[in-house]
Every structure is written in structure tokens, then in C-alpha cells.
C-alpha positions as semicolon CSV with decimal commas, in nm:
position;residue;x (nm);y (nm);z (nm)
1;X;9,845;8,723;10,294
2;X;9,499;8,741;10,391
3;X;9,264;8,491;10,290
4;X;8,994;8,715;10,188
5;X;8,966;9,031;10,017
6;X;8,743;9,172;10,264
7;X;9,049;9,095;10,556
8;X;9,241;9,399;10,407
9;X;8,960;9,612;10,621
10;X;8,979;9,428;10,931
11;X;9,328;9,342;11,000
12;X;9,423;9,505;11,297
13;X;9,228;9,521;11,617
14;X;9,111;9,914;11,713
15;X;8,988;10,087;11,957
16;X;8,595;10,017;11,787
17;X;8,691;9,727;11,745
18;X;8,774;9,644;12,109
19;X;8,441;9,869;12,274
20;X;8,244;9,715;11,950
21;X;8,307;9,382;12,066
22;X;8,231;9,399;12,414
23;X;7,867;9,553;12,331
24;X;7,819;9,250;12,078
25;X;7,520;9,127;12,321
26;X;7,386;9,414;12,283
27;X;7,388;9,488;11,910
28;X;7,296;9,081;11,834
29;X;6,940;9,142;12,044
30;X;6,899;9,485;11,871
31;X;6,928;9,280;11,522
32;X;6,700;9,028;11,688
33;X;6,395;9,290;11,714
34;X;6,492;9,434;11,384
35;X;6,422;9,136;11,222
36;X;6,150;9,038;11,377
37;X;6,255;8,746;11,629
38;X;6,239;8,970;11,925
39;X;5,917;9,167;11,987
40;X;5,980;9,480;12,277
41;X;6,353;9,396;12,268
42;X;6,483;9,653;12,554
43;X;6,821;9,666;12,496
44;X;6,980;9,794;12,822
45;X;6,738;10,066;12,905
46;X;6,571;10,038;13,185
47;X;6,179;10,189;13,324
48;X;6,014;9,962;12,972
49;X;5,746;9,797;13,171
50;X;5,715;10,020;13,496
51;X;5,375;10,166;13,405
52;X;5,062;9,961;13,246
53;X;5,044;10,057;12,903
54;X;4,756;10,233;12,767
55;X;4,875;10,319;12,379
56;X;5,056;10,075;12,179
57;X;5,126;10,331;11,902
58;X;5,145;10,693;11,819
59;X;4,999;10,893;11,562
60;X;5,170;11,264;11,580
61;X;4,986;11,526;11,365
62;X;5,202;11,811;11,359
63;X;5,110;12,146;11,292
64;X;5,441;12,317;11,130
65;X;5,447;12,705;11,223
66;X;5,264;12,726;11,510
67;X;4,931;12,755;11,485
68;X;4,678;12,994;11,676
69;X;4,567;12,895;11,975
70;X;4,358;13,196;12,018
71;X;4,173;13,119;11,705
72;X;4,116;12,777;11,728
73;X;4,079;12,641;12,110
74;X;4,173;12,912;12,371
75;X;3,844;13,118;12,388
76;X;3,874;13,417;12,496
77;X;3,550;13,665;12,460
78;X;3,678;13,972;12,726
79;X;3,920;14,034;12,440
80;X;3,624;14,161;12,205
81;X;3,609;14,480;12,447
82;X;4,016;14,532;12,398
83;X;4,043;14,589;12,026
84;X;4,283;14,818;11,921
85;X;4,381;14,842;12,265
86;X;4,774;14,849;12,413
87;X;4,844;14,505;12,575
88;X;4,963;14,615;12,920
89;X;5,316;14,598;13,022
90;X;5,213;14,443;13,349
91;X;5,053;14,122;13,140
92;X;5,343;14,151;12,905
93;X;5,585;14,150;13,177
94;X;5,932;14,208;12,998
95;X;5,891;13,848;12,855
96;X;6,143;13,769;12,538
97;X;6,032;13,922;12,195
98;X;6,116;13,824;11,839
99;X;6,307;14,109;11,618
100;X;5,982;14,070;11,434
101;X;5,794;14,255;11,647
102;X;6,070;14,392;11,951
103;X;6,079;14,716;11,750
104;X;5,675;14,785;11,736
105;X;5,581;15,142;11,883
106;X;5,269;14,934;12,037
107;X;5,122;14,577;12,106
108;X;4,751;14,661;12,015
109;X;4,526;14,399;12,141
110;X;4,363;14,173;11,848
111;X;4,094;13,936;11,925
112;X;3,985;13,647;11,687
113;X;3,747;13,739;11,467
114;X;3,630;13,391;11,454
115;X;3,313;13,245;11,632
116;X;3,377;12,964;11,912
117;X;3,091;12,744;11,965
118;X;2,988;12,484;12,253
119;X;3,045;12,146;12,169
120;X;2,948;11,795;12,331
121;X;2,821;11,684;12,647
122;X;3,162;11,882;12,835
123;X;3,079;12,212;12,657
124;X;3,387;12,324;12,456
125;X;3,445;12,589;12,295
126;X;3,631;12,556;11,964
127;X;3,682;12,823;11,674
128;X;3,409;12,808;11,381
129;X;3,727;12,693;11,171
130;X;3,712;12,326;11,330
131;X;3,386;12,217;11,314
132;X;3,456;11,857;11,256
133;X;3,702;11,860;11,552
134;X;3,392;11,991;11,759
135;X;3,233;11,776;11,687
136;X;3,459;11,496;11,860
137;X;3,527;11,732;12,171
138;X;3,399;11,441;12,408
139;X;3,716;11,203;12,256
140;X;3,922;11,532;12,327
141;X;4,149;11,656;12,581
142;X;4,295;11,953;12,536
143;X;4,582;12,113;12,711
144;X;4,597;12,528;12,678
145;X;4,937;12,549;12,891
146;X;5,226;12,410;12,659
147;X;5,534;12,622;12,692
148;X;5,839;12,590;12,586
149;X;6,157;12,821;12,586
150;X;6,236;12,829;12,268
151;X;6,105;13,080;12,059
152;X;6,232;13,078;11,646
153;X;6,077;12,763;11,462
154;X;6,389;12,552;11,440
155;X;6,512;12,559;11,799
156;X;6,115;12,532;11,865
157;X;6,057;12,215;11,644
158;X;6,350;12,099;11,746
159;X;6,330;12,127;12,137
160;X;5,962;11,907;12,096
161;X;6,099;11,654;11,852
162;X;6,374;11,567;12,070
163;X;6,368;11,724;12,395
164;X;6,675;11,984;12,324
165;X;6,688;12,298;12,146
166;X;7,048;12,180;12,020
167;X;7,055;11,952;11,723
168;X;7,195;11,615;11,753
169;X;6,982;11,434;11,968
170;X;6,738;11,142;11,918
171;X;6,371;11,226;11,811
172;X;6,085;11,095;11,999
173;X;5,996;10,821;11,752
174;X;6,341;10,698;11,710
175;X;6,331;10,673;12,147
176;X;6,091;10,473;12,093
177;X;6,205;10,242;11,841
178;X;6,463;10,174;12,055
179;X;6,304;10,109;12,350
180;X;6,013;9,888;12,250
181;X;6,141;9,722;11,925
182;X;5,916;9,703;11,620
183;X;5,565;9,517;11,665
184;X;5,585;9,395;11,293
185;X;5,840;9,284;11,061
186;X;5,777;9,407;10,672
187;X;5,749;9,838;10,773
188;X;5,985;10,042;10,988
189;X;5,914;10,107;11,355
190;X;5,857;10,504;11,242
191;X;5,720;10,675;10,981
192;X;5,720;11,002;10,868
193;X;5,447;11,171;10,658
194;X;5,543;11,467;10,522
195;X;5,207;11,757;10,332
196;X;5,306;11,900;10,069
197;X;5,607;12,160;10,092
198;X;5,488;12,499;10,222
199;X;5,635;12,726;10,492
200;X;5,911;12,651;10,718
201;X;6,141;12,417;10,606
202;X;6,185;12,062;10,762
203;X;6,491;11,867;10,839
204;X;6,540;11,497;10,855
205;X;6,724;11,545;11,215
206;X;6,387;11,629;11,330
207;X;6,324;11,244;11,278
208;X;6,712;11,140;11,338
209;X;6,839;10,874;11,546
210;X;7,119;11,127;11,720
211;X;7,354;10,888;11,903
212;X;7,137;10,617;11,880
213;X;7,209;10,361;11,640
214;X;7,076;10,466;11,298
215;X;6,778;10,227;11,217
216;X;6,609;10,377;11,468
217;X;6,536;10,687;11,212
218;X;6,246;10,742;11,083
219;X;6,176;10,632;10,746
220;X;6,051;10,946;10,495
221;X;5,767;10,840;10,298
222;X;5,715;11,011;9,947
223;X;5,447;11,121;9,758
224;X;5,545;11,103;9,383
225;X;5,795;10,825;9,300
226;X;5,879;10,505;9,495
227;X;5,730;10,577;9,853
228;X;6,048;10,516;9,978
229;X;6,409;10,585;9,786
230;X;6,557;10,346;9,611
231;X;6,291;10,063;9,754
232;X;6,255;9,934;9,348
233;X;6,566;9,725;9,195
234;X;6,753;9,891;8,992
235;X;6,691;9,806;8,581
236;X;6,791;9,420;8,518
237;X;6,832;9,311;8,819
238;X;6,491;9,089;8,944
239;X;6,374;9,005;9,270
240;X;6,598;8,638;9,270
241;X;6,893;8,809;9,166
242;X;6,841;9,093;9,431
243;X;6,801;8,788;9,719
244;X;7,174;8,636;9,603
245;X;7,308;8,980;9,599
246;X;7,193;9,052;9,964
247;X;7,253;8,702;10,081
248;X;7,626;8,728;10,012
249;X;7,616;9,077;10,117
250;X;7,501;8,973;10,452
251;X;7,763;8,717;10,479
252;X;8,063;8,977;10,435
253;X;7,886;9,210;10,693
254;X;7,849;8,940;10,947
255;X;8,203;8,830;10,863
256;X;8,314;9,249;10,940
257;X;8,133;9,215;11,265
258;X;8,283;8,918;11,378
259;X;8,587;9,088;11,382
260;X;8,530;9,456;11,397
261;X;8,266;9,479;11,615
262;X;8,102;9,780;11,526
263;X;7,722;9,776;11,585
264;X;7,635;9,994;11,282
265;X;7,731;9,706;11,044
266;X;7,449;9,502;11,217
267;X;7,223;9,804;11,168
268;X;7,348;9,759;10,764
269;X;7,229;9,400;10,757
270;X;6,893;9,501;10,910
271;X;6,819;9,773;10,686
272;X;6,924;9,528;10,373
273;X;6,682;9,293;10,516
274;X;6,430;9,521;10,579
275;X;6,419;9,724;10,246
276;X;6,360;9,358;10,042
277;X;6,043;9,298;10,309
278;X;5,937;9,628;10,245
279;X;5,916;9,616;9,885
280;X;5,627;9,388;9,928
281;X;5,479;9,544;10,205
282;X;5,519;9,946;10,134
283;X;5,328;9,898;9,786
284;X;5,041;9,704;9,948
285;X;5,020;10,011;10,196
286;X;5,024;10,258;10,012
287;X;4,756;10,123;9,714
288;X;4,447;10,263;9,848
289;X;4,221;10,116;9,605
290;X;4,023;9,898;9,761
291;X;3,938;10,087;10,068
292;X;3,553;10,131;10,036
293;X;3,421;10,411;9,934
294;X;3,256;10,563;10,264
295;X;3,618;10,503;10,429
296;X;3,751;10,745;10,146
297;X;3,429;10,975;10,181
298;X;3,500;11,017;10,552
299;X;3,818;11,179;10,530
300;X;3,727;11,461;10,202
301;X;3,803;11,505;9,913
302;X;4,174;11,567;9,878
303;X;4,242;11,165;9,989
304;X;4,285;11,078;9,651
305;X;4,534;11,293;9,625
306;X;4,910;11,169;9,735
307;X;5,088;11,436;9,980
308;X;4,770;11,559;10,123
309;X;4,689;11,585;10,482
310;X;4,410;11,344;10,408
311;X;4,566;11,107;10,240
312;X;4,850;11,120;10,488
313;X;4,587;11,051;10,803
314;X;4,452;10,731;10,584
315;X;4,803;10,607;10,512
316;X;4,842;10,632;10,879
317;X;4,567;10,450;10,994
318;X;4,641;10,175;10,789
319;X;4,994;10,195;10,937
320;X;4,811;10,176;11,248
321;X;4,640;9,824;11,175
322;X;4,973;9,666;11,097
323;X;5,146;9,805;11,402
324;X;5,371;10,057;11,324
325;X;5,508;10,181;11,618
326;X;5,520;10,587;11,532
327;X;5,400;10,775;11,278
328;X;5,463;11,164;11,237
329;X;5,226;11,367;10,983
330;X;5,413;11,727;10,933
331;X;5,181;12,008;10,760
332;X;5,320;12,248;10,703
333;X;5,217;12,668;10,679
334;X;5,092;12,797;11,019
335;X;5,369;13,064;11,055
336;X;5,091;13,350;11,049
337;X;5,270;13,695;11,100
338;X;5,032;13,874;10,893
339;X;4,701;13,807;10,674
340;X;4,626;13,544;10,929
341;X;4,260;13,515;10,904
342;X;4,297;13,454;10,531
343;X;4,591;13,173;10,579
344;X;4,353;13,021;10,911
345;X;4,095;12,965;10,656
346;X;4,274;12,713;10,433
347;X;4,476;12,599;10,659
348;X;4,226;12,468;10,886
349;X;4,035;12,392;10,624
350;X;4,326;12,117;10,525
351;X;4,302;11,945;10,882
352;X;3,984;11,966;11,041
353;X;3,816;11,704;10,828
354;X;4,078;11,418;10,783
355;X;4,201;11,452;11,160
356;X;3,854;11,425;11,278
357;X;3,840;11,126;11,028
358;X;4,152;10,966;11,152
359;X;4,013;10,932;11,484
360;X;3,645;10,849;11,401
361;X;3,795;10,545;11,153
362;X;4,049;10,427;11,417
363;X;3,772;10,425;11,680
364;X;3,532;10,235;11,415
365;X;3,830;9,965;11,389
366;X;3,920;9,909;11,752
367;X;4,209;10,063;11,753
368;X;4,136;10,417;11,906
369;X;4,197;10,223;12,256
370;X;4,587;10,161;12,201
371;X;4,672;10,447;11,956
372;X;4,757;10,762;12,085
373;X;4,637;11,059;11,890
374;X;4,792;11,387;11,915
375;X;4,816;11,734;11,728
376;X;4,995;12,049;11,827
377;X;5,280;12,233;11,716
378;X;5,584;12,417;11,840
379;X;5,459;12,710;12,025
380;X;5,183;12,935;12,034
381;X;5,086;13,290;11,889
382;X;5,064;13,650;12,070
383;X;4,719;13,818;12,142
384;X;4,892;14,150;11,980
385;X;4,873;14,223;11,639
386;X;5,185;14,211;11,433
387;X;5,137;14,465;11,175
388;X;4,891;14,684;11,074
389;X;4,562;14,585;11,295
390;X;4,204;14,561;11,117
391;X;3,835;14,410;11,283
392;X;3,892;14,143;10,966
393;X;4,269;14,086;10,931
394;X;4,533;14,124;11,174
395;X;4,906;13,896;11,197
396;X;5,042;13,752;11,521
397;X;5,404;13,689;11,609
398;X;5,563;13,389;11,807
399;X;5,480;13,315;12,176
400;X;5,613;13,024;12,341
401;X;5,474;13,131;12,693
402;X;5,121;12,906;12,650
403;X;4,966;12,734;12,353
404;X;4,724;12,471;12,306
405;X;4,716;12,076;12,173
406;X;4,501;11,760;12,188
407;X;4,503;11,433;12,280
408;X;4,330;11,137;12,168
409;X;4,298;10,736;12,228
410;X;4,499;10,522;12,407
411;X;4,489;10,589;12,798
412;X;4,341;10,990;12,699
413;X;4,039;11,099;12,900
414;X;3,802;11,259;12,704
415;X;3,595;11,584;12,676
416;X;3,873;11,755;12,927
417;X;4,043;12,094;12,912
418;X;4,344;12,127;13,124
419;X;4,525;12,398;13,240
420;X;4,441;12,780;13,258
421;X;4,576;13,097;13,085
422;X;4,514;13,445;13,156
423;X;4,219;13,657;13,005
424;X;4,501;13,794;12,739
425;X;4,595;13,452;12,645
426;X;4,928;13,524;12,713
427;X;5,036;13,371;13,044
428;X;4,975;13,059;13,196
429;X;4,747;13,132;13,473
430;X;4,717;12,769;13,633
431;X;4,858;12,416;13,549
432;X;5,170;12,490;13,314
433;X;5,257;12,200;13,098
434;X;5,595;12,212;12,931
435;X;5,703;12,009;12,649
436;X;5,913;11,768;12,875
437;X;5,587;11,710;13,049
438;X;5,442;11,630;12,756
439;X;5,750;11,377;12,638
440;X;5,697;11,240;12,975
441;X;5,332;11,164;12,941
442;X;5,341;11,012;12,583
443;X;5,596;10,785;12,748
444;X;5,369;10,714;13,049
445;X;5,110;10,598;12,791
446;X;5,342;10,397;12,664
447;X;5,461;10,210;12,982
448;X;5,771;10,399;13,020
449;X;5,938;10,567;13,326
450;X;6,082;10,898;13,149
451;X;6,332;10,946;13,460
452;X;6,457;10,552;13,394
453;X;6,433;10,530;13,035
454;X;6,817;10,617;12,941
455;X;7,062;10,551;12,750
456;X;7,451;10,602;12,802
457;X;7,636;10,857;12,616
458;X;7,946;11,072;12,674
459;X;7,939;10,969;13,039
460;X;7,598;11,093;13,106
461;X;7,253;10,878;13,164
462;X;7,090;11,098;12,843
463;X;6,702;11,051;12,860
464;X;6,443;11,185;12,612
465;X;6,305;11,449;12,912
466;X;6,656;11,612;12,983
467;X;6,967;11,479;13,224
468;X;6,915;11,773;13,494
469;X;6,569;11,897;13,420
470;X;6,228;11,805;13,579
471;X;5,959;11,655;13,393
472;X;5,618;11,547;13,546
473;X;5,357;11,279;13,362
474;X;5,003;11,532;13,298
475;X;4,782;11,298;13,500
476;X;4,492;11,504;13,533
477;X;4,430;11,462;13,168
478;X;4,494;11,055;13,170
479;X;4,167;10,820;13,185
């Protein structure tokens, strides 16, 4: 008879049970760092430590879609003289097309309409649309080679979330969880900020653990509602009562480890613990009430309002001051096939502002120094037109051979452009830097040898840059 009614689970020893118990150490200093006892906890990776770290913590502003590049930071003015021109072959080069546009009896030539004017003390040119981000060009660097092989959204997104175009695999921010441990004890390691719906849809995966144990996710905030589900207790049940339920919960999951072994359970008991913490600390975040009023002036208007890019780049500079570890703003809407001038216009209009604020307020507070800043997207757009082709509207398809991003903060050199594309925009013409480069680098920052940095699964030493694949830190754009 067994002397418990939880026994009935547990009875016999399994194959879990057997590989469970053996990585006990393991899964007793992961519950450590969860909870707080154990800052940086390691685990058994190893290359934590092998660099000096510049950035403490990320802030990823992600640009859903794929925005522009040729209408926001890649200036090219010998296009003006190739409207309505046929991009040549030779530039084009047989390189991959989307059934979008495979079919097209041409590729005329469109340049941006759009102005780019000189900014700062390094010059740069940057589209009329982003004044605000000109005028922080000297905190910029800006790298106009990202390519990546993917070229639909999802594999795209994807590929840059978690270095593989095939779904399943940790995301950067839950990498990172995992190898540094949480720097505070009442939010998750990683948040994730999602603007209001619009576009191309998102999937939690994109901010999944993969075969990493689970609380290493990120952690969804929401907009309307408890920021986080089921954070409130339920009806009749009070805070006390909720602290005995979890307290005897705890003790049947610690009595299921003991024998089973399995590591999840202790990811259970951390959750539990950390959902009653946060439903202190996720209210006090979120209540923006008594920021002052220039702090709310800085980043526009929409702040006020909950789901907004700019409230989203306040939440996460206050995230930022008590040490979350990663926090990933997706806004959504650049996926500009046609009317693109029209959609550039409000979209830009949404980000230029509050990211510009986001930076200015975390340089105001200190914390510029050890927060990495970054916004990009998946892939790029093509200098053709997709569509019918006008002086004032014109669409572009997908082009994953060279796009553009920047980089802020901690261990960034500012006022730098890096990298080279051709006068078509279309291939990279010196300095490619693909999007395991760019994994490797925000690792760098971090203190983190991308080649050592792994993590054993189905017999292979998986690492966030790929297990055969070459990756190589962008130094030339490091301070």
C-alpha cells in the first residue's frame, strides 16, 4: 500500500527517472538561480565568462515584416537616374525569388522617394521618415550587410530568433536565461512585448525554450487584462490562502522529484514561486503613473496608451532598471509589397520617436552603458518594384541578400556604418554580416564565447550560432 496518495505516480523507477536523477545537480542549481539564491548560475555550459562583458541586458526592438532598408538607412542617390529602369540580370544574378514576384515580365528599378539627410558629427544619412533616430546617429552603428537565407517571414523570423530556419529550437532570450541566470528575483529573465496585432502573425516558439528546460521562455506581457495570464487569484481565494496552497504544492513536487527525477517538476516549483513574486512586482511595473511628466513627453503621445510601441519602449526601460535580463518589443506591419510609401509613413511614424526615446532615457539613467539596444528585422526589401511602378508609390518584395539594423549601448561604438552594398542595394559589396554573426556578437557583448556556449542534445554540442556553421563576432562595429 503506498503511504501517500501521490506514491501511486512514482512507484516504479523509469528510464526519466534514472537519467532525471543523475542530472539532479544540475536541475537543484538551475532552481537555485530561479529563485534568486544563485546570481549567473551557468549550469554546465561552458565560454560564460571568456570575454569582458560590455551589456548586462538586451533590449530587442523588432521590426515584424521586414522593413526597407532602402528607405530608411541604405542611401542610395545613383538610383534617382534608374527609374523605371530594368534591374540588370548581371546585378540580379539568378539569386532566389518569391512566387510574388518570380512571374514579373520585368524588375523596373524604384528608388525611394524619400529624402535622406546628414546627421551628426559622422555624417549619416537616414530617410526623412526617422528624424528622431537622426538625430542620435552618433549613439548609432549601423550595419547595411545582414543576410540571411531564408526568405518567407516565418522561416525568416524564425532563423534570427533562434539561429535555425526549423522550428524547435531555443530563442535567443531563452539562451540567455539559461546561461546567465536571472539578475533579479520578482520578474522573469525575458520579456516579451508584443504592438498591437497587425501583419504577419507571431508565434510563441519565436520566444520558446526548444529543448531547454521551459522557464527559460519568455514571459508574454498583455495589454488589456492581467499583464500576465492568470497572475490574479482566482475569486475567493486571498493572498494567505494562495501561500498555503503553494506551500503544500511545493512539498508534493519536491517529494515527485525526490523520486522521479525529472527536472521539469523543479521548473513547476519555480514558476509557482515566481508567479506569487510577480503579482507584486508586475503591477508595480506596469503602473506608469508616477513617471514624471517630461519622461512621458519624451517618448509621444501614444505612451498612455497600453500595446503601443511607446508604451512598450517605457515598460522596457523600466524593465531595464530592475534587471531584466531580455526584453523583445515585436511591431508588427512592415511586410510592404505594395502602397509602401503610404504604409512607411505610419509605420515609421510609430517607432522613430519612442525608440529614439528609449535610448535617450536609458542614457539619462546610466544605464545606456550595460544595455544593449538593437532594432532590425528579418530581412531586407528589393530595389525593384513589385507591382505597378509610380514616382510616388511603388511595392517591394522580400530580399534576404543585404538589409540594414542598429546597434546601441552596451560595448556599441557609435556614429559607425559597417559594411557595403552595391549601388542597387541589392548585393553585399564588402563586409557581409549574417545573422549568426550577429547572434555571435550580442553574445560577445554579453561575455559569451558563441563556439563554447553549448548545450547537449541528441548527441550533438547544439549552440545558439549553429553545430557545423561559422559564425564570426562584428568587431569593427564594437567600442
Amino acid at each position: 500500500m503506498f503511504a501517500h496518495p501521490i506514491d501511486q505516480y512514482i512507484s516504479l523507477e523509469t528510464r526519466r527517472q534514472f537519467f532525471g536523477k543523475a542530472g539532479k545537480g544540475l536541475g537543484a542549481a538551475a532552481l537555485a538561480a530561479m529563485l534568486g539564491r544563485g546570481v549567473d548560475s551557468r549550469g554546465s555550459t561552458s565560454g560564460i565568462g571568456a570575454f569582458t562583458r560590455r551589456a548586462k541586458r538586451v533590449i530587442w526592438l523588432f521590426m515584424a515584416g521586414a522593413p526597407s532598408q532602402l528607405d530608411t538607412f541604405d542611401y542610395k542617390p545613383e538610383m534617382a537616374d534608374w527609374f523605371n529602369k530594368d534591374l540588370p540580370e548581371s546585378v540580379r544574378g539568378g539569386q532566389r525569388l518569391t512566387t510574388m514576384t518570380a512571374s514579373q515580365a520585368r524588375f523596373p528599378v524604384a528608388p525611394s522617394m524619400f529624402k535622406f539627410n546628414q546627421h551628426g558629427e559622422c555624417g549619416k544619412r537616414i530617410s526623412e521618415l526617422l528624424p528622431k533616430t537622426g538625430s542620435m546617429a552618433d549613439e548609432l552603428a549601423f550595419i547595411h550587410t545582414m543576410w540571411t537565407e531564408a526568405i518567407n517571414h516565418d522561416p525568416a523570423i524564425t532563423y534570427i530568433q533562434t539561429g535555425n530556419q526549423i522550428p524547435g529550437r531555443p530563442s535567443l532570450g531563452a539562451w540567455l536565461s539559461y546561461g546567465l541566470g536571472s539578475m533579479n528575483r520578482n520578474l522573469p529573465e525575458f520579456v516579451v512585448l508584443n504592438c498591437e496585432p497587425r501583419g504577419q502573425a507571431l508565434y510563441s516558439r519565436l520566444w520558446g525554450s526548444g529543448f531547454l528546460p521551459s522557464k527559460h521562455a519568455g514571459v508574454a506581457f498583455r495589454a488589456q487584462g492581467d499583464p500576465v495570464l492568470y497572475l490574479s487569484n482566482p475569486g475567493g481565494v486571498s493572498s494567505k490562502i494562495r501561500r498555503i496552497m503553494l506551500d503544500r504544492l511545493q512539498t508534493m513536487n519536491r517529494r515527485i522529484y525526490d523520486e522521479v527525477g525529472d527536472p521539469e517538476t523543479h521548473t513547476r516549483i519555480a514558476q509557482y514561486e515566481m508567479a506569487f513574486r510577480m503579482q507584486a512586482s508586475v503591477p508595480e511595473l506596469v503602473d506608469i503613473s508616477e513617471e514624471p511628466k517630461h519622461v512621458l513627453e519624451l517618448y509621444g503621445d501614444e505612451v498612455q496608451e497600453p500595446g503601443t510601441f511607446a508604451s512598450n519602449c517605457l515598460l522596457a526601460r523600466r524593465m531595464a532598471e530592475r534587471d531584466v535580463r531580455f526584453v523583445q518589443i515585436f511591431h508588427r506591419g512592415w511586410d510592404h509589397h505594395a502602397t509602401l510609401p503610404k504604409l512607411m509613413r505610419r509605420q515609421t511614424s510609430e517607432i522613430d520617436r519612442p525608440a529614439w526615446a528609449l535610448v535617450t532615457d536609458l542614457k539619462r539613467r546610466g544605464l545606456l552603458d550595460d544595455t544593449l539596444v538593437i532594432l532590425g528585422g528579418e530581412f531586407g526589401r528589393t530595389i525593384y518594384c513589385q507591382g505597378t511602378l509610380k514616382r510616388d508609390d511603388y511595392g517591394r518584395d522580400h530580399h534576404p541578400k543585404c538589409y540594414s539594423m542598429w546597434l546601441a549601448g552596451g560595448g556599441i561604438s557609435g556614429g559607425v556604418s559597417h559594411g557595403v552594398t552595391d549601388e542597387f542595394g541589392y548585393n553585399v559589396a564588402q563586409d557581409p554580416v549574417h545573422i549568426r554573426d550577429l547572434n555571435a556578437t550580442i553574445l560577445h557583448l554579453l561575455g559569451i564565447d558563441h563556439e563554447q556556449f553549448t548545450v547537449k542534445h541528441r548527441g550533438l554540442d547544439e549552440r545558439l550560432t549553429g553545430v557545423q556553421e561559422k559564425a564570426q563576432v562584428v568587431r569593427k562595429i564594437l567600442s
